[in-house]
C-alpha positions in Angstrom: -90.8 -28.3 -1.4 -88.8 -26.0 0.7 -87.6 -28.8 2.5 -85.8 -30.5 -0.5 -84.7 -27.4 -1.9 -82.3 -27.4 2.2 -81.3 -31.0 1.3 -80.0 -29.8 -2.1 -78.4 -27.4 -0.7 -76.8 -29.2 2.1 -75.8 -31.6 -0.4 -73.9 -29.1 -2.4 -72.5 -27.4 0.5 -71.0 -31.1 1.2 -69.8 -31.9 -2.0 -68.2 -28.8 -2.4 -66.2 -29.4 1.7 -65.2 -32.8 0.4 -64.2 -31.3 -3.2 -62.3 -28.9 -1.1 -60.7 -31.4 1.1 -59.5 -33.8 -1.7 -57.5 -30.9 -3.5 -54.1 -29.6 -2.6 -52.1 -27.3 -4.7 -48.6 -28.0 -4.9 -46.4 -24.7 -5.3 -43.5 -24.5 -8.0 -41.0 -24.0 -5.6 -42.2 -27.5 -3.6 -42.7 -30.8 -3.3 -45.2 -32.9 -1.7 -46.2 -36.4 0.2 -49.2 -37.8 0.4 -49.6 -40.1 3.4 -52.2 -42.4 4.4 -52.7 -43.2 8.1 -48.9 -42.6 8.1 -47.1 -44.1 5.8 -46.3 -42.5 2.3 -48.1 -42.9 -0.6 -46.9 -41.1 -3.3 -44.6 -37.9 -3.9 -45.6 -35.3 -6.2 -43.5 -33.2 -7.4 -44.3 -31.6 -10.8 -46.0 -28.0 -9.8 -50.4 -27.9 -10.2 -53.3 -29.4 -8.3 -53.4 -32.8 -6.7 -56.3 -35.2 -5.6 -56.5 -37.2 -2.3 -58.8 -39.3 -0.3 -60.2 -36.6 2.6 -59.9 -37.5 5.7 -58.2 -40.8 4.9 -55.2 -39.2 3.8 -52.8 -36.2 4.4 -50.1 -33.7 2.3 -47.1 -32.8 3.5 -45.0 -30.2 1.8 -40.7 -29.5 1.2 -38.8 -26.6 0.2 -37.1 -27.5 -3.3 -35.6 -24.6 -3.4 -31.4 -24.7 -3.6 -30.9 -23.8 0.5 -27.7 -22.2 2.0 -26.2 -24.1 5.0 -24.1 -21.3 6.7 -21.6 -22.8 9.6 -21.5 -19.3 11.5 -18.9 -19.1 13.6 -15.7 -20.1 11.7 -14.7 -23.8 12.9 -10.5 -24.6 13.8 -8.7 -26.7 11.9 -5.1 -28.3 11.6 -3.3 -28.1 9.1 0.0 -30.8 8.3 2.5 -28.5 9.4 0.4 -28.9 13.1 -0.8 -25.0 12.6 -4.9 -23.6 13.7 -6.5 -22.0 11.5 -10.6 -20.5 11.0 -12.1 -21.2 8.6 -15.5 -20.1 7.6 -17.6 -21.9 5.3 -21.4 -22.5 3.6 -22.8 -25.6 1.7 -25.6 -24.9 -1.0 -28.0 -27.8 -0.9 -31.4 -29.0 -2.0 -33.8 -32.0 -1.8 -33.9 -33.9 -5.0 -35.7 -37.5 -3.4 -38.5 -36.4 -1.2 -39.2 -39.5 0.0 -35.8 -40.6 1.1 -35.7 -37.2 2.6 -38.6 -38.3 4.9 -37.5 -41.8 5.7 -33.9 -40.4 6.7 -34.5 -37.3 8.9 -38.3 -37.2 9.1 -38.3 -34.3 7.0 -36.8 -32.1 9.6 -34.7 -29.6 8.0 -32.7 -29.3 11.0 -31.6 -32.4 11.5 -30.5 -32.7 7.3 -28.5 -29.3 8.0 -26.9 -31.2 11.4 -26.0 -34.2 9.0 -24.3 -32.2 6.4 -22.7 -29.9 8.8 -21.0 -32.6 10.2 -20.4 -34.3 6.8 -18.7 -31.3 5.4 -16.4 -30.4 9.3 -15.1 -34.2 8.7 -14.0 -33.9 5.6 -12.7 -30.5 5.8 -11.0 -31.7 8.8 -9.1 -34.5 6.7 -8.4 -32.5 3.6 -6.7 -29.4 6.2 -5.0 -32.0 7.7 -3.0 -33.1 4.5 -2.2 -29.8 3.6 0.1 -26.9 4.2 -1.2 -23.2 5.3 -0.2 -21.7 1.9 -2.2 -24.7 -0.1 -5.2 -23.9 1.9 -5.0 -20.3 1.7 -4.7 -20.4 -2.1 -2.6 -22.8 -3.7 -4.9 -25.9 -3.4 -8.2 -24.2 -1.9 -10.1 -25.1 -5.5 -9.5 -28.3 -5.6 -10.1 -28.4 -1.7 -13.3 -27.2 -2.3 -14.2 -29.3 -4.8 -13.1 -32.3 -2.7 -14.9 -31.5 -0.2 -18.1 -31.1 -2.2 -18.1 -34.1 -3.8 -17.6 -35.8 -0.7 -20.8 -34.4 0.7 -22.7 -35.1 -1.7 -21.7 -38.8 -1.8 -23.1 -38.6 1.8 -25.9 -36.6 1.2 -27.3 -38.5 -1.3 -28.1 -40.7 1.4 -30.8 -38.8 2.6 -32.4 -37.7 -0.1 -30.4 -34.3 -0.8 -27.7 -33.2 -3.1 -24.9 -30.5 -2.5 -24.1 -28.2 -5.0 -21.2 -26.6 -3.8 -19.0 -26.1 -0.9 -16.9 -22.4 -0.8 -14.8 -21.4 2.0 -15.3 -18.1 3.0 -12.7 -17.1 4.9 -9.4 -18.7 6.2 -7.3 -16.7 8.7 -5.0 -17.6 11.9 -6.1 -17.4 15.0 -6.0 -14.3 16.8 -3.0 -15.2 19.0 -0.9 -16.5 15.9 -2.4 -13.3 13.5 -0.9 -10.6 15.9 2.8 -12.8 16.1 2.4 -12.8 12.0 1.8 -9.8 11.6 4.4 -8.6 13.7 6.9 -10.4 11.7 5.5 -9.4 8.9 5.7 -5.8 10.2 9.3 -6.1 10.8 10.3 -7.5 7.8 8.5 -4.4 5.9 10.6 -2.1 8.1 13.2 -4.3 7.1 13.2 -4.3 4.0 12.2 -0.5 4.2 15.1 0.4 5.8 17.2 -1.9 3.5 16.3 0.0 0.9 16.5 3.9 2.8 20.5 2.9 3.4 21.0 1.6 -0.3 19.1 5.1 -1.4 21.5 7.1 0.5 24.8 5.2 -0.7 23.6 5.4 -3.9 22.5 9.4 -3.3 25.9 9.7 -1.7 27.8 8.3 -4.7 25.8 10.3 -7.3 26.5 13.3 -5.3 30.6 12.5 -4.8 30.3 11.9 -8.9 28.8 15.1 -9.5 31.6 17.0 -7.4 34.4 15.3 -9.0 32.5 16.5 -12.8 32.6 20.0 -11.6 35.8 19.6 -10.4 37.3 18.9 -13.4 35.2 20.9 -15.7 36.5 23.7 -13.4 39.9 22.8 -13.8 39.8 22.4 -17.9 37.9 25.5 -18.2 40.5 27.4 -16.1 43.3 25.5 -17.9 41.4 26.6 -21.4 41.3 30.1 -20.1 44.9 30.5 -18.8 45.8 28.9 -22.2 43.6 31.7 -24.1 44.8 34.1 -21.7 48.8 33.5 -22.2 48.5 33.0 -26.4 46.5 36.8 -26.6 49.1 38.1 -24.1 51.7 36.4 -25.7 49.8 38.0 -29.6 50.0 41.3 -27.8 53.3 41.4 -26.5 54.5 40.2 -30.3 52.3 42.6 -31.6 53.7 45.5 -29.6 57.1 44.5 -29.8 56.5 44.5 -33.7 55.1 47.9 -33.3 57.5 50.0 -30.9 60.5 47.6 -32.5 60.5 49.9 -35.6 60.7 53.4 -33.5 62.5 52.8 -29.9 62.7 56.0 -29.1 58.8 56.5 -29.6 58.3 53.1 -27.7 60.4 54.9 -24.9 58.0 58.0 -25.2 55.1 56.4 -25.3 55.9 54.5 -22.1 57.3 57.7 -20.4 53.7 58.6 -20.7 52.0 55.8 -19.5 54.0 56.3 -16.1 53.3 60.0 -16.2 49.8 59.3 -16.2 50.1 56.7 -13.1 51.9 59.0 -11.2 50.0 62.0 -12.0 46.6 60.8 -11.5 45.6 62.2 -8.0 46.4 65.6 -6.7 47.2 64.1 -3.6 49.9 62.1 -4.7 53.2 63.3 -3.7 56.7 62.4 -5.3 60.1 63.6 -4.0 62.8 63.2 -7.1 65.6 64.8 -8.3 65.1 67.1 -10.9 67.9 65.8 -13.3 66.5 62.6 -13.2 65.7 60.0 -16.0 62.1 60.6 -14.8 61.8 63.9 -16.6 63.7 63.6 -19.9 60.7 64.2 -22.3 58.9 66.7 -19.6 62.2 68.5 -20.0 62.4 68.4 -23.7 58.5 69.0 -24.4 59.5 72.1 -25.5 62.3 71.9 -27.7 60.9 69.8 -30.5 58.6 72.9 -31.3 
């Protein structure tokens, strides 16, 4: 009794190893091959459980995921004017025939990134060599991109994989050629610096020499106005007195006779040496008389 209850149970234990053995899961983000002493037997695909023959047969898996093929160090090219430049560039790739993937590079990822590596430096090679610096730098570098990507993938396809797209990164002059550019360039910004610094100053100078001659001949009307004012109210007053004293001479004579007694009496100090009959004295003289 006991004895066939061990048998069953070594039984299951056996089914359930070979059950075990003929499943494989297949991830979403793979593919798979079954192979049978070797040689391929079908591809799956789709995502979920698979079935094989244990022992018989074996499951190898591949990344379906889209993949990045960086270059790493940039790579120097020529361009058509016979210039170096770097350029730095990545691919994005993926596997779309699993098998043909297999039969071409075994499945070694390594060797599929070699391939395209040197897929996409030929190309790139060919397109740089048609072109000028300024149409790979940015006039052209779309459609040198896109060139260049459909060119891959026309190769790729080949062994089972598909580029997506091809961007350049970065593309600068070599180090020796930067620092003589940027030299240049350096000069021709103090150039045009300086350029414009003179062109500042003659322009500053002129404003300035404008402004001088303004005031000078705002000066000179405004003095011209105010000798004009000046001589018409002394030329008013003088009319005006002469309209005044011209009726009573003899008062105008007084009057004046005052003025000067009043200049010439106005400090103690002041000393005068006259004679005393003189024309000086007439109305100190008759002061008196008129009372």
């Amino acid at each position: 009794m006991n004895k066939s209850i061990g048998n069953l149970l070594m039984g299951a234990v056996a089914v359930l190893v070979l059950l075990s053995m003929s499943i494989f899961v297949v991830d979403q983000r793979q593919s798979a091959i079954v192979f049978q002493l070797g040689e391929v037997i079908r591809v799956k695909s789709d995502a979920g459980l698979g079935f094989k023959v244990p022992l018989l047969q074996n499951v190898r898996y591949f990344d379906s995921r889209i993949l990045t093929l960086d270059a790493g160090e940039p790579e120097r090219f020529i361009t058509a004017e016979k210039k170096n430049v770097l350029v730095d560039s990545f691919v994005k790739w993926r596997i779309v025939d699993v098998k043909q993937y297999y039969v071409s590079v075994g499945g070694d990822e390594a060797r599929a990134r070699n391939r395209l590596l040197q897929t996409v430096n030929s190309s790139m090679r060919e397109e740089f060599g048609k072109r000028t610096i300024n149409e790979v730098v940015s006039g052209a570098r779309d459609k040198i991109m896109e060139v260049l990507r459909t060119k891959a993938d026309t190769d790729a396809r080949k062994i089972g994989v598909e580029v997506l797209d091809v961007r350049l990164k970065r593309v600068d002059f070599p180090l020796e050629i930067s620092e003589s550019v940027y030299r240049r360039m350096d000069a021709e910004r103090k150039r045009v610096a300086n350029e414009l610094r003179a062109s500042g100053a003659a322009e500053g100078e002129k404003i300035k020499a404008d402004a001088d001659r303004q005031r000078e001949i705002i000066l000179a009307e405004a003095y011209r106005t105010a000798q004009q004012t000046k001589g018409e109210g002394d030329a008013k007053a003088s009319s005006l007195y002469a309209s005044a004293f011209g009726r009573n001479p003899e008062f105008y004579s007084f009057y004046r006779s005052l003025e000067a007694y009043k200049q010439s009496f106005k400090n103690k100090s002041d000393v005068m040496v006259l004679d005393p009959s003189s024309a000086f004295f007439k109305y100190l003289k008759s002061s008196g008389k008129g009372g």
